[in-house]
Short mmCIF file of the C-alpha atoms (twelve columns), coordinates in Angstrom:
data_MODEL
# 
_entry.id   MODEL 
# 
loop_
_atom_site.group_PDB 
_atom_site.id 
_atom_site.type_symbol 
_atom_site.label_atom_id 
_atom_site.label_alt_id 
_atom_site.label_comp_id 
_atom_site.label_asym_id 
_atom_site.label_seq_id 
_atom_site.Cartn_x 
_atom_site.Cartn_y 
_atom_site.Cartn_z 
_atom_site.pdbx_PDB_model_num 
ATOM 1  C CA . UNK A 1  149.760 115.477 83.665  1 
ATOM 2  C CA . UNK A 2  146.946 115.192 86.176  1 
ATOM 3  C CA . UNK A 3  149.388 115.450 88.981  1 
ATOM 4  C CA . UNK A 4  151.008 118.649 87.825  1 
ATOM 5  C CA . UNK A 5  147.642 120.216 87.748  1 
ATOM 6  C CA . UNK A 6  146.538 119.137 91.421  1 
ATOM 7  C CA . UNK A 7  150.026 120.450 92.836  1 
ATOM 8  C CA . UNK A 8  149.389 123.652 90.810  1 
ATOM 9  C CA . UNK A 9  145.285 123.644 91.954  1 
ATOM 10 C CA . UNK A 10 146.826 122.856 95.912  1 
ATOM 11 C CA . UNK A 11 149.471 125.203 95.174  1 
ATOM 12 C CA . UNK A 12 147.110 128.484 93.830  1 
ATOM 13 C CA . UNK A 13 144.905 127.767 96.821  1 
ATOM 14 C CA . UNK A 14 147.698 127.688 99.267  1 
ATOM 15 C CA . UNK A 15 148.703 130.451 98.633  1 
ATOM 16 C CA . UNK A 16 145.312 132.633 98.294  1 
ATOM 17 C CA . UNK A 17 144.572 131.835 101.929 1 
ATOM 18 C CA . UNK A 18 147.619 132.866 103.183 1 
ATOM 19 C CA . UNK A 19 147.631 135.035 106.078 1 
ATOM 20 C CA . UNK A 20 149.554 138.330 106.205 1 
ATOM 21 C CA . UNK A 21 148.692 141.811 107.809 1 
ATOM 22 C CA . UNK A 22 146.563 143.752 105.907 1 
ATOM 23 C CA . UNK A 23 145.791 147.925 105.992 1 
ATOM 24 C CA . UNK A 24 142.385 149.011 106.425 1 
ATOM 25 C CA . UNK A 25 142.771 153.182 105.606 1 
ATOM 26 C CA . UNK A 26 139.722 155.078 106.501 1 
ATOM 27 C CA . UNK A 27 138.815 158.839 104.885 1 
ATOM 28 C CA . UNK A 28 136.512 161.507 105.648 1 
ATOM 29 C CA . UNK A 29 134.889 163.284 102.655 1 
ATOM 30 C CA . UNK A 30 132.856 166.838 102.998 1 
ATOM 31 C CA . UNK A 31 131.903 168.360 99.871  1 
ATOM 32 C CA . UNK A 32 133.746 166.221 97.841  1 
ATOM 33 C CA . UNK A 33 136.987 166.890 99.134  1 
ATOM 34 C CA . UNK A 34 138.670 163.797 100.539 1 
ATOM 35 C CA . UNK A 35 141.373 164.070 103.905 1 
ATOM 36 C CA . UNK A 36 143.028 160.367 104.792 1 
ATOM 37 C CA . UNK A 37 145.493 160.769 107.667 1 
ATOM 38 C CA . UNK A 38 148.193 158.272 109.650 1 
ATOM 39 C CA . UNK A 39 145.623 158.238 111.935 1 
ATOM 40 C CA . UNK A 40 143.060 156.539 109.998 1 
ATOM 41 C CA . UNK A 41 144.984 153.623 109.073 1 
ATOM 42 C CA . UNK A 42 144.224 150.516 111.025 1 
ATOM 43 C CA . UNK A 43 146.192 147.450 110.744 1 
ATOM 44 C CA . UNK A 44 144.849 143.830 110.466 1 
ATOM 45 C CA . UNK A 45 146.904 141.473 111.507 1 
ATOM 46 C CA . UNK A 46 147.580 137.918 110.968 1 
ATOM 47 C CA . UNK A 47 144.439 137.119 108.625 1 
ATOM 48 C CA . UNK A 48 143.347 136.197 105.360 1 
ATOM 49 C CA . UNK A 49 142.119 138.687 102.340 1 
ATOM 50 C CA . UNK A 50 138.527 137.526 102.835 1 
ATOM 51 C CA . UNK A 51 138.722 137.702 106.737 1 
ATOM 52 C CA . UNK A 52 140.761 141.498 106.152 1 
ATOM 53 C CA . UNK A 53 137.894 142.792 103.798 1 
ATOM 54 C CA . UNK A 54 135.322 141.847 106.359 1 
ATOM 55 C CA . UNK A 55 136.639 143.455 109.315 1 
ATOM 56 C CA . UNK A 56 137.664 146.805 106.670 1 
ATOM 57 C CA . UNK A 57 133.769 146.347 105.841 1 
ATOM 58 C CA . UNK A 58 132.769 146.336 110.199 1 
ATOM 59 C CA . UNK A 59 134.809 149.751 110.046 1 
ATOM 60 C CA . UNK A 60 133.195 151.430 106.925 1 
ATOM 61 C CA . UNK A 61 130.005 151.026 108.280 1 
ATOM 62 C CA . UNK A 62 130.996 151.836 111.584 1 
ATOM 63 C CA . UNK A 63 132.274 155.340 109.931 1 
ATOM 64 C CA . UNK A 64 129.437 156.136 107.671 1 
ATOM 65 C CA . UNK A 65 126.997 155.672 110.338 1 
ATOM 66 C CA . UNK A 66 129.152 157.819 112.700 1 
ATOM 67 C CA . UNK A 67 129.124 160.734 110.226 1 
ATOM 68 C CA . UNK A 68 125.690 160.052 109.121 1 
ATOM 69 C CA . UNK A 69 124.686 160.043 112.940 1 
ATOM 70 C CA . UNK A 70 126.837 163.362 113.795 1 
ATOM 71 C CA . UNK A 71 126.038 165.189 109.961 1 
ATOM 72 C CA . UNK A 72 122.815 164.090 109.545 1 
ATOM 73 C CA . UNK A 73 123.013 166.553 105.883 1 
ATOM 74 C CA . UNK A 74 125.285 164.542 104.931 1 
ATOM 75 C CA . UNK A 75 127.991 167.060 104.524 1 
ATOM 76 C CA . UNK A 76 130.458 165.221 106.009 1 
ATOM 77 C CA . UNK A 77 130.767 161.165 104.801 1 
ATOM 78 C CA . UNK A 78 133.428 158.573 106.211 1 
ATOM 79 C CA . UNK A 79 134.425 155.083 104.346 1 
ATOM 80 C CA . UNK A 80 137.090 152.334 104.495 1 
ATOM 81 C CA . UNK A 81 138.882 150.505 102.187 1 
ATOM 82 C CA . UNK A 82 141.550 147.617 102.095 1 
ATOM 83 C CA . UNK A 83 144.801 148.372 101.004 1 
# 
């Protein structure tokens, strides 16, 4: 019985550190309205969830502080998010 469980425990973590391509889709808010486009969708390639959420992470703050840099009112707000 202690076997099955370490082939299921090797198994589970196998397979959660998998690497796959990921989406990383970017918006633009301004008043509360939200646009998401074609263009702001950046693919991650060959890499793990935790590596994927990181780099998504690099690009949300890379947006916010671009719109908080150009809009310093704030009416205009960028984020990312893993998909």
């Amino acid at each position: 019985m202690k076997k099955v469980f370490l082939v299921l425990g090797l198994l589970t973590i196998g397979v959660s550190s998998c690497k796959k391509d990921w989406t990383c889709e970017c918006s633009v808010s301004s008043n509360g309205v939200s646009v998401t486009s074609s263009d702001l969708k950046y693919q991650i390639k060959n890499s793990t969830e935790d590596d994927a959420t990181n780099e998504c992470d690099k690009m949300s703050a890379y947006a916010e502080g671009t719109m908080k840099a150009q809009y310093p009112d704030g009416s205009l707000s960028g984020s990312c998010k893993l998909n």
